[in-house]
PLY file of the C-alpha trace (Angstrom):
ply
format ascii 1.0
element vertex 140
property float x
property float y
property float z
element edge 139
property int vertex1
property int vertex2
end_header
28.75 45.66 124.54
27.93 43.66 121.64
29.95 40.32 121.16
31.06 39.31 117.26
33.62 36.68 118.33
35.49 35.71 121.52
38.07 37.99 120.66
35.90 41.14 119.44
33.70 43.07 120.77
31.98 45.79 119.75
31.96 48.97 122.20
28.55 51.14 123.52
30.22 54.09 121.94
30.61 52.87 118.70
26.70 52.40 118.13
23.94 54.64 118.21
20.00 54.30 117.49
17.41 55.96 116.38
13.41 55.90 116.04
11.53 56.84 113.23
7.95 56.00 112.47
7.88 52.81 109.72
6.83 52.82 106.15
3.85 50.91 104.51
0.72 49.76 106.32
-0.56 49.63 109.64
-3.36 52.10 110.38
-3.27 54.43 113.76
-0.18 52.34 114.88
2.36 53.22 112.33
1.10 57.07 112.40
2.02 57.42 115.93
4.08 55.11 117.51
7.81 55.22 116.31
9.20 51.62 115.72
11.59 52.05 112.88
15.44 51.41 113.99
17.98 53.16 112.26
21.26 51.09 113.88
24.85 53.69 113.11
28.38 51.79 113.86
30.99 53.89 113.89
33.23 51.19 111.48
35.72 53.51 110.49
36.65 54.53 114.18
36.25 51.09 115.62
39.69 50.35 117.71
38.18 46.26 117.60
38.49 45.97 113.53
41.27 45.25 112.05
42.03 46.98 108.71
41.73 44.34 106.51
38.28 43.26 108.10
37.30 47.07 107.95
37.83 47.02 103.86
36.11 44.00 103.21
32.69 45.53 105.51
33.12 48.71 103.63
32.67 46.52 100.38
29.97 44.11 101.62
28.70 47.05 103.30
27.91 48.97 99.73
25.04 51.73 99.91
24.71 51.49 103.92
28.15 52.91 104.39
28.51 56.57 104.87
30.94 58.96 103.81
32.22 59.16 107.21
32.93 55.55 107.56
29.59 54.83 109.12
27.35 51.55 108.69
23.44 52.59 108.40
21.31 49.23 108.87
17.62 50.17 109.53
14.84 47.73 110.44
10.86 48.39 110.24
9.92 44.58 109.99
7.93 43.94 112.82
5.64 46.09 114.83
7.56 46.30 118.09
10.56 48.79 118.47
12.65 45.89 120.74
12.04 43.50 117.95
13.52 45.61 115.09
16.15 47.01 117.46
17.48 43.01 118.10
17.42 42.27 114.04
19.37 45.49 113.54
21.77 44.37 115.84
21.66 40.67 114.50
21.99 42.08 110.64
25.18 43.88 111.91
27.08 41.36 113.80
25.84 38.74 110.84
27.51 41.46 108.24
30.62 42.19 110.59
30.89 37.88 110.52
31.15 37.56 106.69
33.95 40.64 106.53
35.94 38.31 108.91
36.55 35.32 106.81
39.23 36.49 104.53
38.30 35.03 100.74
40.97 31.90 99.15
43.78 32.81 97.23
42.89 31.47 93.49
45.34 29.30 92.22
45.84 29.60 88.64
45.74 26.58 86.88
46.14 25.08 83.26
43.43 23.61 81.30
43.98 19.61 80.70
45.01 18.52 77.33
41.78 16.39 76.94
39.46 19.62 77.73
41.76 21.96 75.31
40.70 18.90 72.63
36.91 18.68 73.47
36.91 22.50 73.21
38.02 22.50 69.65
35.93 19.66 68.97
32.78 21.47 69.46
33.91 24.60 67.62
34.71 22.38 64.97
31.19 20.95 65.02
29.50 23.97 65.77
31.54 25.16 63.01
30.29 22.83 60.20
26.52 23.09 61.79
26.93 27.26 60.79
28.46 26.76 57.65
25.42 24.42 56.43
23.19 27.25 56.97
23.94 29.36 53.71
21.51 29.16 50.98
20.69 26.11 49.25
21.94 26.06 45.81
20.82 24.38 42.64
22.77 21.39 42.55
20.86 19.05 40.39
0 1
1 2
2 3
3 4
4 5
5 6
6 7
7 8
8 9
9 10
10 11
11 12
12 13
13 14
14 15
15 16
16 17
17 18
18 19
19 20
20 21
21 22
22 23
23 24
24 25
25 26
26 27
27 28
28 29
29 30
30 31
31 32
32 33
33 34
34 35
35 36
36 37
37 38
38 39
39 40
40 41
41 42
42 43
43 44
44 45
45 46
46 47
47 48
48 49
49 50
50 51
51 52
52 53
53 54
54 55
55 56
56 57
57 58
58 59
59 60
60 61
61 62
62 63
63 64
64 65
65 66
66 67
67 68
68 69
69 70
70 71
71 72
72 73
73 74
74 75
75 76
76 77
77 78
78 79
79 80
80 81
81 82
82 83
83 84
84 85
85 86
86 87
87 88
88 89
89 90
90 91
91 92
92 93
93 94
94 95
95 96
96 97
97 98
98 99
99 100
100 101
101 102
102 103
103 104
104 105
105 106
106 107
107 108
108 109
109 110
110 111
111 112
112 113
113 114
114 115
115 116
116 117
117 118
118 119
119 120
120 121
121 122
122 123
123 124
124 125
125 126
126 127
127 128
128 129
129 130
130 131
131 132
132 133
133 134
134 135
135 136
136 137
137 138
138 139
């Protein structure tokens, strides 16, 4: 059981792991021992998410959701399997966090009557600074 909030909870069944040897350096260790985690939740199944929260994963989600409604985090930081499988789990619950916090409304407002005139102020000016760049002509 893995605990978002007080009031979710994420269920055994909805996550699976596994091992795959890491990428990138590390001599005999990372040829044999298999530390990678590949973490799967099962978002599109979970009974726990609301619908709302389950849209806004699947977009903060991006590449690591599946076509079957599946979030793919994988960590290979560290050199110890228990390590990466704890920051897999952290990443997910940190990830599952940010979908809950529903975004403010934005309230459409009007632009002052002092910023409308400092607007056309400085196209005015910037105006008048393009128009001085023509060629010079023979005025003398």
């Amino acid at each position: 059981m893995l605990h978002i909030t007080d009031s979710i909870q994420i269920a055994d069944w909805e996550l699976s792991e596994s091992f795959t040897r890491s990428q990138g350096p590390g001599g005999q260790n990372v040829n044999k021992v298999e530390t990678a985690v590949e973490l799967r939740f099962e978002a599109e199944r979970s009974p726990n998410l609301p619908s709302p929260v389950k849209l806004r994963l699947k977009r903060l989600a991006g590449r690591r959701w599946t076509s079957d409604g599946a979030i793919l985090i994988r960590a290979e930081e560290t050199r110890s399997q228990a390590r990466n499988r704890e920051m897999a789990k952290e990443r997910l619950v940190e990830l599952i966090r940010q979908a809950l916090v529903a975004p403010k409304r934005r309230v459409a407002t009007k632009p002052t009557f002092g910023s409308q005139l400092r607007r056309l102020k400085a196209k005015s000016v910037r105006g008048t600074v393009k128009s001085m760049r023509g060629k010079v002509g023979d005025d003398e």
